[in-house]
C-alpha positions in Angstrom: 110.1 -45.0 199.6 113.2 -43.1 197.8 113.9 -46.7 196.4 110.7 -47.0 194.2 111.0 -43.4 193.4 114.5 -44.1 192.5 113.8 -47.4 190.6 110.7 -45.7 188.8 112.7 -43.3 187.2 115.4 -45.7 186.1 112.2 -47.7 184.7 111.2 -44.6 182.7 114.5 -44.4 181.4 115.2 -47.9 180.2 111.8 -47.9 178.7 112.3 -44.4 176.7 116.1 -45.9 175.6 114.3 -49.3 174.2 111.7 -46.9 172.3 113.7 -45.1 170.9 116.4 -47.8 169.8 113.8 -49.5 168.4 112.3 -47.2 166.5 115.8 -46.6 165.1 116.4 -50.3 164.4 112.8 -51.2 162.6 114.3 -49.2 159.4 117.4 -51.1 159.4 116.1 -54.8 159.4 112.9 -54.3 157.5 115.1 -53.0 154.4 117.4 -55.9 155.5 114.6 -58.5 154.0 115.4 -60.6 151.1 112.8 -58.9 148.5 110.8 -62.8 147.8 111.5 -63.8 151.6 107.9 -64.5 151.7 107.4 -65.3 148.3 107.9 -69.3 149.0 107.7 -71.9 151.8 111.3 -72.4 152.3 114.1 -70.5 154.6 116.7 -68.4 153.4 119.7 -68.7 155.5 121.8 -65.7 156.2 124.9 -67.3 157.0 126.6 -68.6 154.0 127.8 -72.4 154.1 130.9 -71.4 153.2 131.9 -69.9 157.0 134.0 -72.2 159.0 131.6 -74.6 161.4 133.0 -72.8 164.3 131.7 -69.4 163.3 128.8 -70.5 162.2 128.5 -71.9 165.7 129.2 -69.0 167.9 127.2 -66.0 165.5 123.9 -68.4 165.8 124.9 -69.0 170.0 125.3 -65.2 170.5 122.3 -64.4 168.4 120.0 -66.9 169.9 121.5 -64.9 173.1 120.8 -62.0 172.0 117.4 -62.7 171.3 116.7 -64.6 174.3 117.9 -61.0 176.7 115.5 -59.6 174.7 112.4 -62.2 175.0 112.6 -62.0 179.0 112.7 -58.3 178.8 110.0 -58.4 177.0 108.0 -60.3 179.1 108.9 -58.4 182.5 108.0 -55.5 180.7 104.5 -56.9 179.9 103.6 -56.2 184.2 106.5 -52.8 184.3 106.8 -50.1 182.3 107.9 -50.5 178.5 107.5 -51.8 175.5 106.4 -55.6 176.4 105.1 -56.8 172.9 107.3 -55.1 170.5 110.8 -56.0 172.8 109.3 -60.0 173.2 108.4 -60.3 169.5 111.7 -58.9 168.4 113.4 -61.3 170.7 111.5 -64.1 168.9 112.6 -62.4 165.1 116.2 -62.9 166.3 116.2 -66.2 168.0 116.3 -69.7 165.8 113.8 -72.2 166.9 111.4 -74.8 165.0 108.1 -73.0 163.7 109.7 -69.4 163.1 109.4 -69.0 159.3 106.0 -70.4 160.0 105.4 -67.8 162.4 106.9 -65.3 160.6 105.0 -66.1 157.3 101.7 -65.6 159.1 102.2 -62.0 160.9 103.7 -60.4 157.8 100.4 -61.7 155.9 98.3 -59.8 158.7 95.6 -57.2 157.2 97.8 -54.0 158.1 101.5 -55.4 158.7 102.5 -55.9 155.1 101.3 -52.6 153.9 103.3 -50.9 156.6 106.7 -52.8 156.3 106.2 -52.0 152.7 105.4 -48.6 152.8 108.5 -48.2 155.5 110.7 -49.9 152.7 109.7 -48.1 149.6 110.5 -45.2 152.0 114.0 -45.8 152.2 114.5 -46.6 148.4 114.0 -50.9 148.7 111.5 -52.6 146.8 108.7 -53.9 148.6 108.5 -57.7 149.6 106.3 -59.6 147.4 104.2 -62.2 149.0 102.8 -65.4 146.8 99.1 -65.6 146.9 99.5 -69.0 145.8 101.3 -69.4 149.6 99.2 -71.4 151.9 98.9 -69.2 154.9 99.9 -70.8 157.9 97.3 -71.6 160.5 
């Protein structure tokens, strides 16, 4: 019984760390957001083409890493405590895989997301992202 009392709290403590990291991170990467990132149909790519093939290599491995620690803690925290839904999907924002700008075309186009992520950036003195109406929204 002092084991689940023991591993509870430790529960409560990892959760209340990821909370609060988050909520420190969400700043950072929304005003990280190329301005017209949504204003087309076609990927911007952070990495320059200029970096050597080998870094390249290992930033996109230890990303896709990163993001993939992140998508199974988000998805054992969907049945313990913590933030399940917010930890998976920014597992998915960091991780490369087919269908992302796709997926991440449709969310920011969501009735109350844009508004906020722009309200958030005009906050912190960035322009707001513009979104084409012309865009065809992804189904």
């Amino acid at each position: 019984m002092v084991f689940l009392e023991e591993y509870g709290v430790w529960l409560v403590v990892a959760s209340s760390i990821s909370l609060i990291i988050g909520l420190l991170l969400l700043p950072f990467f929304l005003t990280r957001i190329p301005v017209d990132y949504f204003s087309h149909n076609h990927r911007h790519y952070l990495l320059e083409n200029s970096r050597h093939p080998l870094i390249r290599l290992l930033i996109t491995g230890l990303k896709n890493l990163l993001g993939m620690v992140f998508v199974v803690a988000g998805f054992l925290m969907l049945f313990l405590p913590g933030q399940g839904l917010v930890t998976l999907l920014v597992g998915l924002i960091i991780m490369n895989y087919p269908g992302k700008f796709a997926l991440e075309n449709w969310l920011i186009r969501r009735t109350f997301v844009l508004p906020a992520v722009n309200w958030l950036r005009v906050k912190y003195d960035h322009p707001p992202l513009l979104v084409s109406p012309g865009n065809k929204k992804p189904s």
